[in-house]
C-alpha positions as CSV (number, residue, x, y, z in Angstrom):
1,X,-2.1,-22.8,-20.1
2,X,1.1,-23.4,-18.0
3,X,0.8,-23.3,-14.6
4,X,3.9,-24.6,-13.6
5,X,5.5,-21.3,-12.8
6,X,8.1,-23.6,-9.9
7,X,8.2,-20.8,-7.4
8,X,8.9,-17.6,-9.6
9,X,8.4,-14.5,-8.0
10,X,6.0,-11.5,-8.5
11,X,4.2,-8.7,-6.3
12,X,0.8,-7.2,-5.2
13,X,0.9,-4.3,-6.8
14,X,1.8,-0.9,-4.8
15,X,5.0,0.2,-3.5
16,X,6.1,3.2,-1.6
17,X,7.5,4.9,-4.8
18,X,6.1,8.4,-5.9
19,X,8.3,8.5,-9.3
20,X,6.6,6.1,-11.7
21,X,10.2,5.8,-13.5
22,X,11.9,4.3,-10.4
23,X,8.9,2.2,-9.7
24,X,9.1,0.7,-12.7
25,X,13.1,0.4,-12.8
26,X,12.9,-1.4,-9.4
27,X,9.6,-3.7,-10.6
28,X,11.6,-4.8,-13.5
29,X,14.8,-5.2,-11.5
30,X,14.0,-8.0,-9.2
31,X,10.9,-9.5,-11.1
32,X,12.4,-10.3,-14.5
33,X,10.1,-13.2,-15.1
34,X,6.9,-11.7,-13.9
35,X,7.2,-7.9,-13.5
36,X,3.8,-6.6,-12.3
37,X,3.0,-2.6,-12.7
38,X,3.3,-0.5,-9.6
39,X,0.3,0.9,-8.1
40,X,1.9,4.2,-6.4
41,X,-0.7,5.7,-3.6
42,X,1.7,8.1,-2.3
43,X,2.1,9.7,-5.0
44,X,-2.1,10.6,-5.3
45,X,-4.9,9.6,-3.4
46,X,-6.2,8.7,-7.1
47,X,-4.4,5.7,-6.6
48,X,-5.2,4.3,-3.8
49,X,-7.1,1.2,-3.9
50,X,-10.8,2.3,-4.9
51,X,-10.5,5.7,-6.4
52,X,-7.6,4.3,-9.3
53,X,-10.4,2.2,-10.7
54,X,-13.6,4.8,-10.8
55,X,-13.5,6.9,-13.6
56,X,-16.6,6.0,-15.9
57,X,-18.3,4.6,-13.2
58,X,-21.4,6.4,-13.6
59,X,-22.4,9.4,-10.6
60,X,-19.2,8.7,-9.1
61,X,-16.7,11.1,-7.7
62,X,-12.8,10.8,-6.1
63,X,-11.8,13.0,-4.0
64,X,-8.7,13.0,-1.4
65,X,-11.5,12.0,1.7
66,X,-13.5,9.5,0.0
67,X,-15.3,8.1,-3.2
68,X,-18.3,8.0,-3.4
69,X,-21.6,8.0,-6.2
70,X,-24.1,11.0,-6.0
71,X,-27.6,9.3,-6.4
72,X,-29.2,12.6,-6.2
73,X,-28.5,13.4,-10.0
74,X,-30.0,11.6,-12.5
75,X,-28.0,8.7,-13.7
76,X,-30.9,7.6,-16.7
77,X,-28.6,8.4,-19.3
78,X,-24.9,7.7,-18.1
79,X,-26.6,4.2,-17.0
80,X,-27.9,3.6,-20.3
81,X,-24.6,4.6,-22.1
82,X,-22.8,1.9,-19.5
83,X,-24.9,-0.9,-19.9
84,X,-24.7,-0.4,-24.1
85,X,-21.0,-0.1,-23.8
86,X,-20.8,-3.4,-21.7
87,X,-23.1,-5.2,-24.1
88,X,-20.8,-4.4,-26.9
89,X,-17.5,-5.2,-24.4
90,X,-16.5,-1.6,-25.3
91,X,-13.8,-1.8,-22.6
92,X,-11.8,0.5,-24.6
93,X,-14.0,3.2,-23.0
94,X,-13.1,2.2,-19.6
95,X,-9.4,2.4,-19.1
96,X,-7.5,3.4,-16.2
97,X,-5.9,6.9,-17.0
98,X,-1.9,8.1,-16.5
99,X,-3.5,10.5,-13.6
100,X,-4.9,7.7,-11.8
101,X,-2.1,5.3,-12.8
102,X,1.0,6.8,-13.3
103,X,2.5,3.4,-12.6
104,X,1.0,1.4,-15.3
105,X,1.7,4.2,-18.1
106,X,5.0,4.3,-17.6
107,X,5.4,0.3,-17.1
108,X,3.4,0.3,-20.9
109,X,6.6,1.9,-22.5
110,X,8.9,-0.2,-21.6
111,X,10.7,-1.9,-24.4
112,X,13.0,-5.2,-24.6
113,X,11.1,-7.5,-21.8
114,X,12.1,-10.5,-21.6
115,X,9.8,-12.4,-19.0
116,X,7.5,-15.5,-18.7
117,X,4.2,-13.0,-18.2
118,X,3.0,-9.9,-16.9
119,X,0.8,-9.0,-13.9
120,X,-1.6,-6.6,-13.3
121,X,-4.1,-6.2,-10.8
122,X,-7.8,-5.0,-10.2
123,X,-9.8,-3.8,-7.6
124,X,-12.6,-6.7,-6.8
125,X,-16.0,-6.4,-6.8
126,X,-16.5,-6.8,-3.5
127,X,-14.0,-5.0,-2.1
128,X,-14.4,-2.1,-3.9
129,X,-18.4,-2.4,-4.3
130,X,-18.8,-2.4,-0.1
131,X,-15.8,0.5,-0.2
132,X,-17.6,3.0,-2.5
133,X,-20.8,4.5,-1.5
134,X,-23.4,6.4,-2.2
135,X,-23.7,10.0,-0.9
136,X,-25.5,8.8,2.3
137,X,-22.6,5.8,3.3
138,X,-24.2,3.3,1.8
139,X,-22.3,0.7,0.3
140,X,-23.1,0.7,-3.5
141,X,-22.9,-3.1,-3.6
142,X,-26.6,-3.1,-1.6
143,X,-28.2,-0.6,-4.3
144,X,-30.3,-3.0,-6.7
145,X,-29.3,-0.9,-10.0
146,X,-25.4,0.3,-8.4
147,X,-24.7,-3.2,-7.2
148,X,-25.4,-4.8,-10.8
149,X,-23.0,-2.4,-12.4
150,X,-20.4,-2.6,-10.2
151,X,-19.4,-6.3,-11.5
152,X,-20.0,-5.6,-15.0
153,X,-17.5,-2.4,-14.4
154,X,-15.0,-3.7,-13.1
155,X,-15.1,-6.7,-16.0
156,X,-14.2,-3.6,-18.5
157,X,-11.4,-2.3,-16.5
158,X,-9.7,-5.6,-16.6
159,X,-10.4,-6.5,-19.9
160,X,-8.9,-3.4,-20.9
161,X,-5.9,-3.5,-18.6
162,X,-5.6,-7.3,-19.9
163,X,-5.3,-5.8,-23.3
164,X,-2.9,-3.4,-22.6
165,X,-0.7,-5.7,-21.0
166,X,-0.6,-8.3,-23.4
167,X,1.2,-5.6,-25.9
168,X,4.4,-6.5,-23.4
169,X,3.8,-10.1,-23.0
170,X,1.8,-12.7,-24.7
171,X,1.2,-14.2,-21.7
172,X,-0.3,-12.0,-18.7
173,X,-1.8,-12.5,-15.1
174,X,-4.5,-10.1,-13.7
175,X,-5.1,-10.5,-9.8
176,X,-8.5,-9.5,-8.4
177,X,-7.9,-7.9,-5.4
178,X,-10.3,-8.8,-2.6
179,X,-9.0,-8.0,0.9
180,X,-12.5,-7.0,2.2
181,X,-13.1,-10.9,2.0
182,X,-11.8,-11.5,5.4
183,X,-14.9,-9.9,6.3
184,X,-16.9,-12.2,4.9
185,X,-20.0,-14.0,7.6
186,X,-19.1,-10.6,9.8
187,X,-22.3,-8.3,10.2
188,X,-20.3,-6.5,8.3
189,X,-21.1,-8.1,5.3
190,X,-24.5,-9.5,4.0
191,X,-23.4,-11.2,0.8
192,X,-24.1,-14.8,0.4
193,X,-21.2,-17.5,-1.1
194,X,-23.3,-17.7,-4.4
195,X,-23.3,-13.8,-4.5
196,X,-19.7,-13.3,-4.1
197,X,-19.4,-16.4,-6.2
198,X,-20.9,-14.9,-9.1
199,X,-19.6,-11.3,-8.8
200,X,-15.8,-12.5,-8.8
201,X,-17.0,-14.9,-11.7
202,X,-18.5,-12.2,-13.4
203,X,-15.4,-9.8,-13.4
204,X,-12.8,-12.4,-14.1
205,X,-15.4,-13.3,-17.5
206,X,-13.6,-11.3,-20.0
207,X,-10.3,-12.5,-18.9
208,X,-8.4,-14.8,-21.3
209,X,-5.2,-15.1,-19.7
210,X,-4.0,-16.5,-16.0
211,X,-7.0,-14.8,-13.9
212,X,-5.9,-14.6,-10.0
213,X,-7.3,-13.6,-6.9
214,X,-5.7,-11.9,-3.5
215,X,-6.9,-11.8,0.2
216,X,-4.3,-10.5,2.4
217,X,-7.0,-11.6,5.4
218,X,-8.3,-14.9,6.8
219,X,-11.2,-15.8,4.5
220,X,-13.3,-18.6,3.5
221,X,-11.2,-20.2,1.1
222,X,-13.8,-22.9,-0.6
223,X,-15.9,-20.0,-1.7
224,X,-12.9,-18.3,-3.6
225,X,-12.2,-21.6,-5.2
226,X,-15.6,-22.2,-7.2
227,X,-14.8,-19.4,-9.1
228,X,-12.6,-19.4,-12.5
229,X,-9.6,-18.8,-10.4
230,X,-6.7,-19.7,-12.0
231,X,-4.3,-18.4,-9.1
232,X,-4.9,-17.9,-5.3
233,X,-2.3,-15.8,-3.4
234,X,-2.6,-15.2,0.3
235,X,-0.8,-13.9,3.6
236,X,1.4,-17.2,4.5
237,X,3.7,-15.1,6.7
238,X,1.1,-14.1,9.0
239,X,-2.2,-16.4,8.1
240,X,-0.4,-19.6,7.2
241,X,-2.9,-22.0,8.6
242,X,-5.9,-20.1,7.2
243,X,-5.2,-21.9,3.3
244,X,-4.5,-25.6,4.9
245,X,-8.1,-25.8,6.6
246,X,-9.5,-25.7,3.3
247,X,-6.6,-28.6,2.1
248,X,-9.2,-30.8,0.3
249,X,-10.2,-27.8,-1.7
250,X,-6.8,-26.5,-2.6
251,X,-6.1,-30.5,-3.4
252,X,-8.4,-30.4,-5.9
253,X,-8.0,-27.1,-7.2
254,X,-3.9,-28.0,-7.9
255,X,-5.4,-31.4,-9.5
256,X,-6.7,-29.1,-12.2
257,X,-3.8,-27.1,-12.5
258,X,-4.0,-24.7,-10.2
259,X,-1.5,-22.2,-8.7
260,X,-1.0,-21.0,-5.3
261,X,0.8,-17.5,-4.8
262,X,2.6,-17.9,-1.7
263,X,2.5,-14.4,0.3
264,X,5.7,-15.4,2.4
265,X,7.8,-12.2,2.3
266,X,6.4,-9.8,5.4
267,X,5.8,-6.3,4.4
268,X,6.4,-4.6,7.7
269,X,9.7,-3.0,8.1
270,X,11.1,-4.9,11.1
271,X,10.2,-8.0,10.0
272,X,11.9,-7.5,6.8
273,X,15.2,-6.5,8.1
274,X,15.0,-10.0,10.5
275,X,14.5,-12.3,7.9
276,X,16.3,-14.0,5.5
277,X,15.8,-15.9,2.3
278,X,17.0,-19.4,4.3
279,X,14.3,-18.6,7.9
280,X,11.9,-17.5,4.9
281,X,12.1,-20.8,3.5
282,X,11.7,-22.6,6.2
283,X,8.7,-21.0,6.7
284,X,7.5,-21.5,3.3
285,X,8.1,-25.3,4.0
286,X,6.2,-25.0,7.4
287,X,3.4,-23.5,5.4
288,X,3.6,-26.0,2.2
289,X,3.6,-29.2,4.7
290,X,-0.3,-29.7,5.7
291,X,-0.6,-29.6,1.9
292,X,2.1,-32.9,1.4
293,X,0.5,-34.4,4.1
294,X,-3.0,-35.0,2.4
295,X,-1.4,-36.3,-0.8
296,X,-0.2,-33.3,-2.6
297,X,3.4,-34.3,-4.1
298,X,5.9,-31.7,-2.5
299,X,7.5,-30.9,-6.1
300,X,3.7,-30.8,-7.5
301,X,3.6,-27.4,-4.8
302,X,6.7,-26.4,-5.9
303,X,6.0,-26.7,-9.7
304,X,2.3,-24.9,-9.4
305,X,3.8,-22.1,-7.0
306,X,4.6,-18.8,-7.2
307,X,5.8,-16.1,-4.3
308,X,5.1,-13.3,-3.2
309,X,5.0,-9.9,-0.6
310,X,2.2,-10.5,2.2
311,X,0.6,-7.6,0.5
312,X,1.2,-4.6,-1.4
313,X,4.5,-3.2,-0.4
314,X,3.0,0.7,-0.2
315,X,2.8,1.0,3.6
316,X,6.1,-1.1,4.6
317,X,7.1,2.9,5.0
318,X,10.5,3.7,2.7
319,X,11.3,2.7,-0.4
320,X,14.6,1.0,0.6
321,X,12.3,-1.2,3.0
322,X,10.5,-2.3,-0.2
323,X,13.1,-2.6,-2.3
324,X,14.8,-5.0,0.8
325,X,11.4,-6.9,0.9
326,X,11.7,-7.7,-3.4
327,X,15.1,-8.9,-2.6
328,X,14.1,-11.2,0.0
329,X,11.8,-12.2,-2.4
330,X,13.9,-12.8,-5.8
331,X,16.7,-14.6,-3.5
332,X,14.0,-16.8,-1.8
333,X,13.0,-17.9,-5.2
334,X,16.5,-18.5,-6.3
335,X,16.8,-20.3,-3.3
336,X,13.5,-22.5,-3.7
337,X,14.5,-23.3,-7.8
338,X,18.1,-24.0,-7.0
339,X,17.2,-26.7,-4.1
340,X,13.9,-28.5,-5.8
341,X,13.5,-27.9,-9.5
């Protein structure tokens, strides 16, 4: 695949929208190449973060405070129907509905794209197996029989939305979202590398296309980057430094083509209105530096770049704030292509 995407621009995901037509007119507006469908929690809490990907998760249940799987019925049978569906990849069964993503449904019907891919994004397994619990609190991820499903789960749902996708573009990215990761050696979290190794492995597995991951938060880079990551975007507006400890990693990783997502645009509504696409680029540079330092040809970072929000855009708190941020954004870009490629 291509991975020279030379500093195009995309987004996370949500924005503070609550009509999924304007969502998408704005999405489409200032990400031409690589519009990615809006994820829209104020409009219902069934899509916020964890709840937009549960239905068909067996036990489970969304509501408004929390969501959460009740192990006190018996989950025998909608257990066994899972585990047959996902050894016959029938991720047809496990799509994300208009109620729980009114965002994607409407971004499904729209005609006449022309643009280098298409994103979507996905809920990771870690993030949204320690998230969800059972009716006690506990995080599914620690429950021998939940914890095994979870991954497989979440491999449906982005099979499926990969599918769905590709009826837009040929060529589509799907992010896994993992912003509990900058919890990761807290006593917060008891997962080993090799576990969260393999469940990010395991979800991205029935991705054929560009397969991405996001951490908003400081994290452990080098574990991230032993999976089949195609794309690694994080906060350089406010964690910068947190990608460049890991530089021999990231080295290598661009060596095989690799891509890094630049999160360089703040979403926080006083920053936004401070910055401008030329102090944004000289931060981008600030952040791209350690990088040329050890070896990594500036134009190579350029070429296997892309940009993008912090984070998702949903609690920058209006609308015009978000659309101000994607403008940044798209002008940045413009500014980055005109200067170096």
């Amino acid at each position: 695949m291509d991975t020279k995407f030379g500093c195009l621009q995309t987004t996370i995901g949500s924005l503070p929208h609550k009509d999924a037509a304007r969502a998408c007119a704005i999405v489409t507006h200032f990400l031409r190449d690589i519009p990615a469908w809006p994820q829209l929690p104020r409009r219902s809490f069934r899509e916020n973060m964890y709840a937009q990907y549960s239905e068909g998760f067996p036990g489970i249940n969304a509501t408004e405070a929390k969501t959460y799987v009740d192990r006190t019925q018996d989950l025998t049978r909608p257990l066994a129907q899972f585990y047959e569906d996902h050894m016959n990849n029938r991720f047809g069964n496990y799509g994300v509905s208009a109620d729980y993503a009114a965002g994607l449904h409407k971004f499904l019907t729209l005609e006449n794209l022309t643009c280098r891919a298409v994103k979507g994004q996905v809920t990771g397994p870690v993030t949204w197996g320690m998230t969800v619990t059972d009716e006690t609190g506990k995080a599914i991820l620690y429950d021998e029989t939940l914890g095994d499903v979870v991954p497989k789960f979440l491999r449906l749902k982005a099979s499926w939305m990969e599918q769905e996708l590709r009826r837009l573009c040929k060529d589509t990215i799907v992010f896994i979202d993992e912003p509990y990761m900058s919890a990761f050696g807290s006593v917060g979290m008891q997962l080993s590398r090799q576990q969260v190794i393999s469940l990010i492995t395991e979800t991205m597995s029935g991705l054929t296309g560009y397969k991405g991951i996001h951490c908003c938060g400081n994290t452990d880079w080098s574990i991230l980057l032993q999976t089949p990551v195609d794309i690694i975007n994080f906060d350089a507006y406010a964690f910068a430094g947190s990608l460049a400890v890991y530089d021999r990693e990231v080295k290598r990783f661009l060596g095989r083509g690799g891509v890094v997502a630049w999160g360089i645009v703040p979403t926080d509504a006083e920053s936004v209105l401070k910055e401008t696409p030329a102090t944004l680029k000289d931060r981008l540079e600030e952040a791209m530096a350690p990088f040329t330092r050890n070896g990594v040809p500036f134009r190579t970072l350029v070429e296997q770049s892309l940009l993008t929000p912090a984070c998702g855009l949903a609690p920058i708190g209006s609308e015009d704030a978000a659309e101000r941020a994607l403008e940044l954004l798209t002008n940045l870009s413009r500014l980055m292509r005109q200067k170096y490629l």
